[in-house]
C-alpha positions as CSV (number, residue, x, y, z in Angstrom):
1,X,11.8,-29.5,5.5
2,X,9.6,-26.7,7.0
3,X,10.4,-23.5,5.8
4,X,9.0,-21.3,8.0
5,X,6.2,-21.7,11.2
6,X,4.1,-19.2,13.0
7,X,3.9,-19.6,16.8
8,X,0.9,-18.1,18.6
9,X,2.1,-16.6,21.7
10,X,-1.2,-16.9,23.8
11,X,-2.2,-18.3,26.7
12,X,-1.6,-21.4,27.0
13,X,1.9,-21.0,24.7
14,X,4.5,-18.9,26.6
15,X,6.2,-15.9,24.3
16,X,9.5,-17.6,24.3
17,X,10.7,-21.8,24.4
18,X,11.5,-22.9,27.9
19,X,11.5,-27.2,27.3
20,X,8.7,-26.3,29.8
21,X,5.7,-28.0,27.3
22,X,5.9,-31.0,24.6
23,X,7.5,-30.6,21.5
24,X,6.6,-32.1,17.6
25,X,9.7,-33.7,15.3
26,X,9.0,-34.1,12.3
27,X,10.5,-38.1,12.0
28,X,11.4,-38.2,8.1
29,X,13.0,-35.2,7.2
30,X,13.0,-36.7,3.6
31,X,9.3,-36.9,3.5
32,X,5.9,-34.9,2.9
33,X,5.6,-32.6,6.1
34,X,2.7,-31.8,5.5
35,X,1.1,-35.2,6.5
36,X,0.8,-36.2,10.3
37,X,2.2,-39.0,9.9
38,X,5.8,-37.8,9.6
39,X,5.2,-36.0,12.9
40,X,5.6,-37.3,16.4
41,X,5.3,-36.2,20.2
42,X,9.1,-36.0,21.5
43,X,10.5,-38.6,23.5
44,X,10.7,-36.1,26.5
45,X,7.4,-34.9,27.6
46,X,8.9,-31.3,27.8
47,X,11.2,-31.3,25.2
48,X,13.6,-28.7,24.6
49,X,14.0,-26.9,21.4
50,X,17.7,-27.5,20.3
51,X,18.1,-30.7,22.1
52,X,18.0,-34.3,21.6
53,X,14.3,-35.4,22.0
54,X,14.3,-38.1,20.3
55,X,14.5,-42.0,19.8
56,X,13.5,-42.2,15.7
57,X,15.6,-42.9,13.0
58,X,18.8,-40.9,12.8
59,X,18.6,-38.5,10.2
60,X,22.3,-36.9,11.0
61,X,24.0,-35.9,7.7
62,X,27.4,-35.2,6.7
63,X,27.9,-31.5,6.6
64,X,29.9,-30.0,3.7
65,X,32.6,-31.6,1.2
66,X,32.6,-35.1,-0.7
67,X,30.2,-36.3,1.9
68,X,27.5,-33.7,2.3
69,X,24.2,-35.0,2.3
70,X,25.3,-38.6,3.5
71,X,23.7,-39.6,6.8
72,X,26.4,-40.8,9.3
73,X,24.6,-44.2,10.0
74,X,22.2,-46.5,8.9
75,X,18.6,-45.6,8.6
76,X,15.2,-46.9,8.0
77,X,12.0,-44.7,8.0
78,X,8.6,-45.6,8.9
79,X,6.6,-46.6,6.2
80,X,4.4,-43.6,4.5
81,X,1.6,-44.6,4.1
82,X,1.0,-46.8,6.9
83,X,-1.7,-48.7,7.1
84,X,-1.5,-48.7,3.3
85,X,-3.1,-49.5,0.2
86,X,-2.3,-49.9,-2.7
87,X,1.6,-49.2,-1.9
88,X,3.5,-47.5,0.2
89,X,7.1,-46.1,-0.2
90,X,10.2,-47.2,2.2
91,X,12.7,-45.3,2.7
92,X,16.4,-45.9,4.1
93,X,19.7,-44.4,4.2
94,X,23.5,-46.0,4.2
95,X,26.8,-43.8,5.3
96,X,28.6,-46.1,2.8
97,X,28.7,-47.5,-0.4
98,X,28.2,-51.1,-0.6
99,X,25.7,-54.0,-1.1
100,X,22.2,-53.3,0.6
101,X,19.3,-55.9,1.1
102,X,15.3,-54.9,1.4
103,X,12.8,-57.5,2.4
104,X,9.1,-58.1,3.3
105,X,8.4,-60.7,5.7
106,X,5.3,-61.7,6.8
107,X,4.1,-62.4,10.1
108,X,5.6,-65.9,10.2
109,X,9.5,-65.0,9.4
110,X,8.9,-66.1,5.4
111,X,10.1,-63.7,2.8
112,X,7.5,-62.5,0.7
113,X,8.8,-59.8,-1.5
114,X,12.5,-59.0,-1.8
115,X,12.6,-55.1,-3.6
116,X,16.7,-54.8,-3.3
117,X,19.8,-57.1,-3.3
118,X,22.4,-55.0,-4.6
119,X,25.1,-52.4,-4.5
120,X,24.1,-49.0,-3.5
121,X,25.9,-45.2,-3.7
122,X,26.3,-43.9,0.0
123,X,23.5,-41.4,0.4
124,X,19.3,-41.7,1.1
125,X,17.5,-43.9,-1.0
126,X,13.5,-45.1,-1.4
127,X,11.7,-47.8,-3.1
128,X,8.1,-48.1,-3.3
129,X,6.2,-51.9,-2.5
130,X,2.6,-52.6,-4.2
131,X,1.9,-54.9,-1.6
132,X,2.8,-57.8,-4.2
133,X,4.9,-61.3,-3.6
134,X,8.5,-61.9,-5.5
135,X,5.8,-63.7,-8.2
136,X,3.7,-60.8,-8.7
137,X,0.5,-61.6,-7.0
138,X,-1.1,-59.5,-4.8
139,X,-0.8,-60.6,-0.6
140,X,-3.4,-60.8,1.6
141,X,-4.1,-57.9,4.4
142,X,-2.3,-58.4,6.8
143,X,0.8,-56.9,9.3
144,X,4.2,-57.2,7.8
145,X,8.0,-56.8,8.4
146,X,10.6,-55.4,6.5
147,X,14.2,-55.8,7.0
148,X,17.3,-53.5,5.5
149,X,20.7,-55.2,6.1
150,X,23.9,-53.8,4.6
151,X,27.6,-54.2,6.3
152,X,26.6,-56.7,8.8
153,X,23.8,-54.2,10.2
154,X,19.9,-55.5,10.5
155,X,17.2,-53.3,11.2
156,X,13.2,-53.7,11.1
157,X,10.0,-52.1,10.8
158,X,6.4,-53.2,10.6
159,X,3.6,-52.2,8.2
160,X,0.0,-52.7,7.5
161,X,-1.5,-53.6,4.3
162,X,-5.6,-53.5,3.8
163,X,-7.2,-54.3,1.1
């Protein structure tokens, strides 16, 4: 996480936050923040510090006790890097424990690499692809899907491999 910014209160940046101008979110709080790819314009045009802004991932956590550190849904990160090669690293998160699948598809629906099919603690979790197939060959460049499913939930993202 960022642990400290410096704000430069010249024209054209007002001395104080007024939601009056865009904002940044950084959209994988588990990730390097230092890379620009973790960063997005807020969904709002003038978003407001403090205040929803967003439509990425959740990245809610539990607050203290047992549960701290858990996020209170399912998750899936955008893929960092992306475009990428030679791998890239996926990340997800699951409120519960419980079995957890993790899939590349290509563009035509057919599996082509599956990195997880098993029981997982509750908590944030990431696994890196080297852009290989479930026989260990390399894949073509090309855009691809992956798919997490636990407890009856499906989400998807796409990435881009180059070679």
């Amino acid at each position: 996480m960022i642990d400290w910014v410096t704000y430069d209160d010249e024209p054209p940046w007002p001395p104080e936050p007024d939601g009056g101008g865009p904002t940044l979110e950084l959209i994988d709080p588990f990730a390097d923040n230092a890379l620009p790819q973790f960063w997005a314009a807020s969904l709002a045009a003038h978003g407001t510090p403090g205040e929803q802004n967003s439509v990425h991932v959740s990245t809610g956590v539990r607050g203290a006790g047992a549960n701290a550190g858990v996020p209170v849904e399912l998750y899936l990160a955008p893929a960092a890097p992306n475009p990428f090669n030679p791998s890239t690293t996926l990340r997800f998160g699951v409120p519960r424990p419980g079995r957890v699948e993790l899939r590349i598809f290509d563009a035509g629906g057919r599996v082509v690499r599956s990195l997880l099919n098993e029981q997982v603690p509750a908590g944030h979790h990431h696994l890196r692809w080297d852009g290989r197939n479930d026989q260990g060959r390399p894949v073509a460049s090309a855009v691809y899907f992956y798919e997490l499913r636990s407890a009856g939930e499906r989400l998807h993202r796409k990435i881009v491999l180059i070679r």
